[in-house]
BAMIVO-385650 format. One line per field, with one value per residue (C-alpha): residue number from 0; x, y, z. Coordinates in nm, 4 decimals. Layout:
// BAMIVO-385650
resi c(NUM; ...)
c1 c(X; ...)
c2 c(Y; ...)
c3 c(Z; ...)
END
This chain:
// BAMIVO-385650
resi c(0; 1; 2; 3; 4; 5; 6; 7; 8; 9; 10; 11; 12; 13; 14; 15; 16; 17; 18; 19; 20; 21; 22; 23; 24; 25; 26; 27; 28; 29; 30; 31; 32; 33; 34; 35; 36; 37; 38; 39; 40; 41; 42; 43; 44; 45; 46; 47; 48; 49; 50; 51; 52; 53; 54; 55; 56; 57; 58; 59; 60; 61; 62; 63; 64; 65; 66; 67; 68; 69; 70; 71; 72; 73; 74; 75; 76; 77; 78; 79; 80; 81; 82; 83; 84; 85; 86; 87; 88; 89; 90; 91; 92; 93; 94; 95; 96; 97; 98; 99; 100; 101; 102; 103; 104; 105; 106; 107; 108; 109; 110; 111; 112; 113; 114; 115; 116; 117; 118; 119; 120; 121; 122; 123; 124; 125; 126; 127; 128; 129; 130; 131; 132; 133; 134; 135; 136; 137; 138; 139; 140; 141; 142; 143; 144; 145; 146; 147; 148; 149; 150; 151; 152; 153; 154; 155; 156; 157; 158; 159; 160; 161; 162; 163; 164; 165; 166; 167; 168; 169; 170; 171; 172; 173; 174; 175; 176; 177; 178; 179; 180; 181; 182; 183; 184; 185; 186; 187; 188; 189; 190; 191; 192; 193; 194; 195; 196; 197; 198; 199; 200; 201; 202; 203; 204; 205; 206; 207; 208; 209; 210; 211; 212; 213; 214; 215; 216; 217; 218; 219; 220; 221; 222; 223; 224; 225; 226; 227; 228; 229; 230; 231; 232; 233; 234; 235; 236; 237; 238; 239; 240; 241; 242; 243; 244; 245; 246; 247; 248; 249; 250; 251; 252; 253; 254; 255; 256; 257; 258; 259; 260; 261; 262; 263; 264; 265; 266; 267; 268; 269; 270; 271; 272; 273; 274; 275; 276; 277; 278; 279; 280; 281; 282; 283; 284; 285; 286; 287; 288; 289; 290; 291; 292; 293; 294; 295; 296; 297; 298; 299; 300; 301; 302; 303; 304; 305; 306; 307; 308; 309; 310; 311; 312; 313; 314; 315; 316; 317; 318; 319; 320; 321; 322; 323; 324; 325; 326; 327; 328; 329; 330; 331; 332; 333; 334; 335; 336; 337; 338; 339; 340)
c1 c(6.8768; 6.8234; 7.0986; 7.2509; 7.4550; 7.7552; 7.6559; 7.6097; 7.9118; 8.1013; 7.9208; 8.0028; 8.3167; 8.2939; 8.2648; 7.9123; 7.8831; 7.8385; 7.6016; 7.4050; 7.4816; 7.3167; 7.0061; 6.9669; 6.9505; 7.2191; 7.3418; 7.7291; 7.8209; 8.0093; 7.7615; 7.9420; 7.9647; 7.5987; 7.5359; 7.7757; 7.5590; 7.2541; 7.3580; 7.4232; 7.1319; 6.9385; 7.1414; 7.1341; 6.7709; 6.8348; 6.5472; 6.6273; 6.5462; 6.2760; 6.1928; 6.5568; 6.6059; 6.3242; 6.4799; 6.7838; 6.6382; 6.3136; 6.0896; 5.8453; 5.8189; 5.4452; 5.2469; 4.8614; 4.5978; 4.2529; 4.0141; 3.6336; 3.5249; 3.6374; 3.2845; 3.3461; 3.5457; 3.7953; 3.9297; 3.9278; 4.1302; 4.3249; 4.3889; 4.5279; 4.7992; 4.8934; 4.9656; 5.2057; 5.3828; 5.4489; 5.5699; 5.8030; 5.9577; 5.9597; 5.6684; 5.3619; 5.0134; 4.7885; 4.4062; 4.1214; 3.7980; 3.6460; 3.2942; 3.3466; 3.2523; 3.3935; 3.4353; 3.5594; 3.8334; 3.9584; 3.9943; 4.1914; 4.4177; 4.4169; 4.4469; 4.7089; 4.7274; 4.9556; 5.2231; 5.2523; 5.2770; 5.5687; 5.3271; 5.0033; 4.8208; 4.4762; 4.1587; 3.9187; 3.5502; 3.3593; 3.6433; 3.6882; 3.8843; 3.7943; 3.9091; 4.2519; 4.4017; 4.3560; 4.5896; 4.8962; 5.0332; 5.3537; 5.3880; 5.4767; 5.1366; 5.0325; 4.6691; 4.4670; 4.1916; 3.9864; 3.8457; 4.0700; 4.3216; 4.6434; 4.7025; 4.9873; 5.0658; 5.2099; 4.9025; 4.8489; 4.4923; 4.3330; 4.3541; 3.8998; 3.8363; 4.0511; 3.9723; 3.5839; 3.6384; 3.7778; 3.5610; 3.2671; 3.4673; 3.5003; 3.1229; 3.0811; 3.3048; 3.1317; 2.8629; 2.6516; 2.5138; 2.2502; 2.5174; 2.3037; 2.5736; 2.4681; 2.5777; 2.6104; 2.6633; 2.4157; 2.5604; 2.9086; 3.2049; 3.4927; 3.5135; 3.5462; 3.1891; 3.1692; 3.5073; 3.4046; 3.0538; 3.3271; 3.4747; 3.1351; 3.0101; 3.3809; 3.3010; 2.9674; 3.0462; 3.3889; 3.1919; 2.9013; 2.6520; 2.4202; 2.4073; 2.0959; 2.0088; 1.7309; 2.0171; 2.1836; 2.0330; 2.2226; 2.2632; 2.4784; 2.5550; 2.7806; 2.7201; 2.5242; 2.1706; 2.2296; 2.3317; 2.0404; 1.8071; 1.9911; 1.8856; 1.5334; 1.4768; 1.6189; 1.3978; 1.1012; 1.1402; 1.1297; 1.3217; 1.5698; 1.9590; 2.1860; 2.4716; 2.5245; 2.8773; 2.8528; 3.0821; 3.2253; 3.2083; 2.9499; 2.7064; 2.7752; 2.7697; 2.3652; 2.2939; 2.3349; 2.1492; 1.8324; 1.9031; 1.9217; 1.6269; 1.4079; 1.5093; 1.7322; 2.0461; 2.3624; 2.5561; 2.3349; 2.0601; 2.2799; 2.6306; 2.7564; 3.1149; 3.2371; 3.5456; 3.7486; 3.8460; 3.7416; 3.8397; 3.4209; 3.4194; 3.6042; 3.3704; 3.0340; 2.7565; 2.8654; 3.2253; 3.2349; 3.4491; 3.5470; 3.8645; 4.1829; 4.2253; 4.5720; 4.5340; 4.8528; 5.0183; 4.8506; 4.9084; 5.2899; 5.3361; 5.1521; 5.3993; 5.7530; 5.5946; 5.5078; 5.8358; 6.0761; 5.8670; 5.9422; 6.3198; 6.3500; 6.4274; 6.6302; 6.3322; 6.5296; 6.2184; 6.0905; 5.7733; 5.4061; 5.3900; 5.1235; 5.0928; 4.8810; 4.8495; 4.7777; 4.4729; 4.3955; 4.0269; 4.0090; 3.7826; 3.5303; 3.2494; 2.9582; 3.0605; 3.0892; 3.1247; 2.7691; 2.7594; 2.5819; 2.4052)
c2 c(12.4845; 12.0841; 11.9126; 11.6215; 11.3135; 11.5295; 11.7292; 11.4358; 11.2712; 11.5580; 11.5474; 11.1992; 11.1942; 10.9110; 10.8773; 10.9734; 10.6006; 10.4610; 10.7310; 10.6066; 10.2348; 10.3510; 10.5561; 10.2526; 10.0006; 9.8240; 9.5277; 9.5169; 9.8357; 9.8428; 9.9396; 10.1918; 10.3538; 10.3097; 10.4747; 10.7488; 10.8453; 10.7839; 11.0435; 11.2937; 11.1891; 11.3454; 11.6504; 11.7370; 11.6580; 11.4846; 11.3547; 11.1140; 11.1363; 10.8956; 10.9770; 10.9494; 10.6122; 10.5010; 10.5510; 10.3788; 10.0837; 10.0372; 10.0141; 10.2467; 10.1695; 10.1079; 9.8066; 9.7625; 9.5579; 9.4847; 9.3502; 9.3419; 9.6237; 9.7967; 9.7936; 9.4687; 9.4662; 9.1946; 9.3804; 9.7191; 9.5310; 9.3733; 9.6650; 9.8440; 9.5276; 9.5563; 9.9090; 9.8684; 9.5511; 9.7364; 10.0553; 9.8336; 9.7642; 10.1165; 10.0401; 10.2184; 10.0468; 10.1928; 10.0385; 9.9250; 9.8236; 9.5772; 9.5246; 9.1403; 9.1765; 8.9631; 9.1959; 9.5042; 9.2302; 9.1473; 9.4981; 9.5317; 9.2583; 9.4320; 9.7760; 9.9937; 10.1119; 9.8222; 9.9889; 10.2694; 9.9473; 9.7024; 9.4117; 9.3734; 9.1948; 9.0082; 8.9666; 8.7788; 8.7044; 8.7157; 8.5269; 8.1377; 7.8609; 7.8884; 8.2326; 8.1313; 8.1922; 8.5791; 8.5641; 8.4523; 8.8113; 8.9735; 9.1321; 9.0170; 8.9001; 8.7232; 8.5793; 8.6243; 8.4327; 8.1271; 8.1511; 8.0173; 7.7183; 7.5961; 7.9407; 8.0902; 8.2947; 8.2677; 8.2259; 8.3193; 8.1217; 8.1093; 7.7398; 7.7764; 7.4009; 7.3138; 7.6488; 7.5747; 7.2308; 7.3578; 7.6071; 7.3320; 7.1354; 7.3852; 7.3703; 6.9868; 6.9745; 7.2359; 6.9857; 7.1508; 6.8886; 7.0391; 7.3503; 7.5492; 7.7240; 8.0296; 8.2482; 7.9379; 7.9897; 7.8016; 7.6065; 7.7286; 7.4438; 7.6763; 7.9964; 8.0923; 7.9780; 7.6103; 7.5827; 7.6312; 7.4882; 7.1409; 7.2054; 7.2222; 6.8980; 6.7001; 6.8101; 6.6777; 6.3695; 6.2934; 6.3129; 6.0473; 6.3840; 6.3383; 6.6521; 6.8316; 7.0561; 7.2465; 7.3917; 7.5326; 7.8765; 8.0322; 8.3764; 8.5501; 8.8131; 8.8526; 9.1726; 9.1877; 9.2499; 8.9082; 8.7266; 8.9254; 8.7908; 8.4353; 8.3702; 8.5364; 8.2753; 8.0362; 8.0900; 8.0959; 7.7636; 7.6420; 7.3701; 7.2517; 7.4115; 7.5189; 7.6410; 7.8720; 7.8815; 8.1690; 8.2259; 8.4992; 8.7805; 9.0122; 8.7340; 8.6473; 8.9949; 9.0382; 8.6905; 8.7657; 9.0657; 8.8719; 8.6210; 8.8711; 9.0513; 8.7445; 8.6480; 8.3925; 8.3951; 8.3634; 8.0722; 7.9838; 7.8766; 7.9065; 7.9249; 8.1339; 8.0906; 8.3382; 8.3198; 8.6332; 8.8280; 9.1493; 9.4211; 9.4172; 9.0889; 9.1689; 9.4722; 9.2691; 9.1253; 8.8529; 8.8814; 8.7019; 8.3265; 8.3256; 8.1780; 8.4609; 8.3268; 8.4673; 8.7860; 8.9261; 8.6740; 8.7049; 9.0479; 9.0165; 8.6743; 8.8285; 9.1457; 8.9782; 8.7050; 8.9959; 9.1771; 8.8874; 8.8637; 9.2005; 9.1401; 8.8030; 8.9300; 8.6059; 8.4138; 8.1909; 8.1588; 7.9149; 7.7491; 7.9509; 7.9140; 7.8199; 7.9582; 7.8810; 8.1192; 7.9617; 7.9709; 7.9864; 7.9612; 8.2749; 8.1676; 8.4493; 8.4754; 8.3501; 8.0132; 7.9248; 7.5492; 7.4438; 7.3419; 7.0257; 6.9797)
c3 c(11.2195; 11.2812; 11.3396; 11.0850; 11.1260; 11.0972; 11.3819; 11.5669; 11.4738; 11.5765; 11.9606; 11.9825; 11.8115; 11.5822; 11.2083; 11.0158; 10.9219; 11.2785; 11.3125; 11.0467; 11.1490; 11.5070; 11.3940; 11.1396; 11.3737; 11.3104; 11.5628; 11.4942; 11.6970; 12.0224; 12.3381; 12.4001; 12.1252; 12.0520; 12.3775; 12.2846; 11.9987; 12.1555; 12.4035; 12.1366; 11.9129; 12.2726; 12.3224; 11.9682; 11.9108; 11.5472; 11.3700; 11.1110; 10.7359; 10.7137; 10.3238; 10.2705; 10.4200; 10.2734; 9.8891; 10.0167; 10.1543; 9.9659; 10.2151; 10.3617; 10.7388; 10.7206; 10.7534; 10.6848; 10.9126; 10.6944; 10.9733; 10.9719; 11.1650; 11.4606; 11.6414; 11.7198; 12.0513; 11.9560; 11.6556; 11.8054; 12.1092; 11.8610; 11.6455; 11.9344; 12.0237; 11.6141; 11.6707; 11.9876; 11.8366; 11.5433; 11.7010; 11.9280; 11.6050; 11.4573; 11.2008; 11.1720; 11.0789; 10.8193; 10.9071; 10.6599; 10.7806; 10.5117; 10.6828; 10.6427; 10.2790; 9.9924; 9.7400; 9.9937; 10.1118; 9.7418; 9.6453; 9.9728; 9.8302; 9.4767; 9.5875; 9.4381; 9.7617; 9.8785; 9.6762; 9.9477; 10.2750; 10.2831; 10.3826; 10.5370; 10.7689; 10.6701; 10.8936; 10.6578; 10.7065; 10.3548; 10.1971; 10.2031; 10.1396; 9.7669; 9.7643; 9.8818; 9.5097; 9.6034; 9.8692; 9.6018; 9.6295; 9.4943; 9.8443; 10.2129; 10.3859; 10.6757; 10.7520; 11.0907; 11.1663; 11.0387; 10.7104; 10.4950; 10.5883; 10.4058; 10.1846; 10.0428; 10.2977; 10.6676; 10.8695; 11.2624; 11.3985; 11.7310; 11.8140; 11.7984; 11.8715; 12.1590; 12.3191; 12.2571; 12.3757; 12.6957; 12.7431; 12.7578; 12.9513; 13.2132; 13.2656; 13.2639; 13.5450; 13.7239; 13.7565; 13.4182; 13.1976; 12.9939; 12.8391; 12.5096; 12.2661; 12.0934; 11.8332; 11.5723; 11.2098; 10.9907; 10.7256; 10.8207; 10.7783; 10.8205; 11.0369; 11.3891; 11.4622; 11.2941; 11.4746; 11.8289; 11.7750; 11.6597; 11.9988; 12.2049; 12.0225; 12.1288; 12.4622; 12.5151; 12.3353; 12.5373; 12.8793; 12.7321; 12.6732; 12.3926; 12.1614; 12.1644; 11.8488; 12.0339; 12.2848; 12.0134; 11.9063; 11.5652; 11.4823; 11.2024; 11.3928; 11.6941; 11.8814; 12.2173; 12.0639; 11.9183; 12.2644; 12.3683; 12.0603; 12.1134; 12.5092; 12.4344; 12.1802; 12.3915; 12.6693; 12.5133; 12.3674; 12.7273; 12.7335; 13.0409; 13.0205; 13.2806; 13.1378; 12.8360; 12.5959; 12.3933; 12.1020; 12.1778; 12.4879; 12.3435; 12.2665; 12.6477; 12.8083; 12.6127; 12.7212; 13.0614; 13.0479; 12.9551; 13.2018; 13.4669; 13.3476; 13.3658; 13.7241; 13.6552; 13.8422; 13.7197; 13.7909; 14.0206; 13.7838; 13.5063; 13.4477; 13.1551; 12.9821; 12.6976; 12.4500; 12.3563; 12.7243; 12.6530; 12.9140; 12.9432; 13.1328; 13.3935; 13.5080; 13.4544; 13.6908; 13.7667; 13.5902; 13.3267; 13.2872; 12.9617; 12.6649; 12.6570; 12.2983; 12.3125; 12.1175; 12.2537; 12.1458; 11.7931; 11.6824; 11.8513; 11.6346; 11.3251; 11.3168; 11.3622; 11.1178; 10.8761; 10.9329; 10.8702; 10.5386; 10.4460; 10.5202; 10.3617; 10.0588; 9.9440; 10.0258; 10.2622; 10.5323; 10.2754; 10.2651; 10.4371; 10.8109; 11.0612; 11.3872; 11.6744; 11.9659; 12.3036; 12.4744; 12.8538; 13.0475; 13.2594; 13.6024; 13.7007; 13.8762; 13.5904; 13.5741; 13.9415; 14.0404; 14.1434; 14.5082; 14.5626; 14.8765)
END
């Protein structure tokens, strides 16, 4: 027969209430005593009544996370760091894969599906900034990412232009001067890639480099077949670069591929600089320097942002809130500093 909270009460020899009070979470209860009923919450084996706590309290314990799509490395990686912030904080996350899509993404908003989360978190990529009347929601919800800017909504962003910025930086003062960017957007003004392509330009143009539109090589999509596509187009325009900043890792990880395949050495002949730090880079040849973007940081800062919604019921947080993760450049081997003779 399981055991209840009077059972455990009993063991511990306090009142059912601070038994509840523990098991709820609860911070004013004596250490002691907490570890008293711990002890016989163990012993006993109790499971809580999750359906019942949910009627009392309103709330359902589980969060959603809407992102593009999980083949993409970033998301899956990010996904994953949802998932253990969450638990940390006894929630569990309900995932919807929107395919980047417009339409899919406002149906996720509109879903009657939301009725069975307390709040969700947002990845958009089909959306924009005039979509930003969709995210007006009667329900707690944060925003990752870059597509929309000064919404409703409490809104976690990767700080894209200072990190790109760096990122090209980091080659200049390896001794690179003649750095091609691919995986641009065309006719993009706000996302992740008209963001870092921002921070490449500010680069160049801070060290007295003149920007070169024939070193930039666009592409919609960002998966290695397009770094791939992006240095094979590249090279056969045949025109002088020594350094490469790809958009993200995966554009990197198929640019070097070509590069390799073609006999040109990397960083010898060309350095090569990524921006995400997927668990890849660290296991390619050469290893791949690249932008930790913070994503740790993210999905921990997007959960306790999303969580304090769903508590704030007397809407005393106030007013939407920004939040930028930091940013670091991780040094491998792909972007060495050139040795001059």
């Amino acid at each position: 027969m399981a055991a209840t909270l009077r059972d455990v009460a009993a063991l511990a020899g306090v009142s059912v209430k601070t038994v509840s009070n523990v098991v709820n979470g609860y911070e004013f209860v004596k250490p002691a005593t907490r570890e008293k009923v711990s002890a016989a919450v163990t012993e006993l084996g109790y499971q809580p009544n999750i359906a019942a706590r949910n009627l009392r309290t309103g709330r359902t314990g589980v969060i959603g996370l809407a992102v593009p799509e999980l083949s993409f490395s970033y998301f899956a990686d990010l996904a994953d760091l949802v998932l253990t912030a969450a638990r940390a904080q006894d929630f569990t996350v309900l995932i919807e894969q929107t395919g980047g899509e417009r339409h899919r993404e406002i149906d996720v908003l509109e879903s009657p599906r939301i009725a069975m989360l307390d709040g969700l978190l947002f990845s958009p990529l089909g959306m924009s900034n005039e979509d930003a009347s969709h995210l007006d929601v009667p329900y707690p919800l944060v925003l990752l990412g870059e597509r929309i800017f000064g919404g409703p909504t409490d809104h976690v962003t990767i700080q894209n232009v200072e990190a790109a910025r760096a990122a090209t930086e980091y080659l200049i003062r390896s001794g690179r001067r003649d750095i091609a960017a691919i995986g641009a957007h065309a006719r993009e003004t706000v996302g992740s890639a008209a963001l870092r392509l921002q921070g490449y330009r500010e680069a160049l143009a801070a060290h007295g480099i003149p920007f070169d539109e024939s070193l930039v090589v666009y592409r919609e999509g960002w998966h290695r077949m397009d770094g791939a596509g992006s240095m094979q187009e590249l090279l056969a325009r045949g025109i002088q670069f020594d350094a490469v900043f790809a958009l993200n890792d995966e554009l990197a990880l198929g640019a070097m591929r070509v590069l390799q395949q073609e006999g040109v050495r990397v960083p010898t002949d060309v350095a090569v600089v990524g921006f995400d730090n997927l668990t890849e880079g660290q296991f390619s040849l050469p290893s791949l320097t690249t932008i930790d973007p913070g994503r740790r940081q993210i999905a921990e800062a997007a959960v306790s942002a999303l969580i304090e919604r769903i508590s704030d019921r007397g809407g005393v947080i106030g007013q939407p809130r920004r939040i930028n993760a930091p940013f670091a450049v991780v040094e491998r081997e792909s972007a060495a500093v050139r040795q001059t003779a």
